[in-house]
N, C-alpha and C positions, 0 to 999 in steps of 0.2 A: 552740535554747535561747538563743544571743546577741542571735539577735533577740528577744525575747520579754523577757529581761533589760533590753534596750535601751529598747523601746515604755515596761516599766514606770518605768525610772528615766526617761525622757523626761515623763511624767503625774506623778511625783511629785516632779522636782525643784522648779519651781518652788516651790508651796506649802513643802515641806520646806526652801529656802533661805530664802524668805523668813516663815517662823516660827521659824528656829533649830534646825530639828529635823535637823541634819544625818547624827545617829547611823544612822537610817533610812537614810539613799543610802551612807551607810560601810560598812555591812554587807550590802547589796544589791551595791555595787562589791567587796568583797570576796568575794562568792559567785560573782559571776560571772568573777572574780581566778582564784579557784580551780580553778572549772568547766572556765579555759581552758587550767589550766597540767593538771589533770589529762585534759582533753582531749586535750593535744598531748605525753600520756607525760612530762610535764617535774614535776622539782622544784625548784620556786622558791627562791633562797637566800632566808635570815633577815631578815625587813625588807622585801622587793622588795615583796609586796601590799601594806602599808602603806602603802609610798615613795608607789606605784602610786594607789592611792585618795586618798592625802592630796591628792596633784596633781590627780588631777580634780576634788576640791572646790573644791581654792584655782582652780585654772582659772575652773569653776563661778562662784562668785565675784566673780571678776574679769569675768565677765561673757563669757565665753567661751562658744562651744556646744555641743551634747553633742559631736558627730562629733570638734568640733578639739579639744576637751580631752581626751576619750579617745586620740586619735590622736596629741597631744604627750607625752604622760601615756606612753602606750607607750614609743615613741621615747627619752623621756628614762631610763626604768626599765629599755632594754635594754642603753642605751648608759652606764647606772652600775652594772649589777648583768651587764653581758659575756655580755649576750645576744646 
């Protein structure tokens, strides 16, 4: 499923950033938010998928790539939310 997640948000971020459509990759990274926290038996505190997805856009954005924004975007969400 993460891969498969992945491949799609890979196909539709560009277009979807560069028309503004960001809502689309915010609820696709939060499904797949979800997917992983209820994969690995965990419940996510208040805020952490948010945190989680907001950073990968702005990443996104800032012109980052999928693998390193996801992978900062982690990183940064375990180590604010004591993971």
């Amino acid at each position: 499923m993460p891969i498969l997640l992945a491949v799609l948000l890979g196909v539709v971020i560009g277009p979807a950033l560069a028309s503004g459509d960001q809502n689309l990759i915010r609820k696709m990274c939060m499904v797949a938010f979800s997917t992983a926290m209820n994969d690995a038996g965990e419940t996510p505190p208040p805020g952490m998928g948010e945190f989680t997805c907001g950073c990968f856009l702005d990443q996104l954005g800032e012109g980052a790539g999928f693998d390193a924004a996801q992978t900062s975007c982690k990183q940064e969400a375990a180590r604010r939310y004591g993971y």
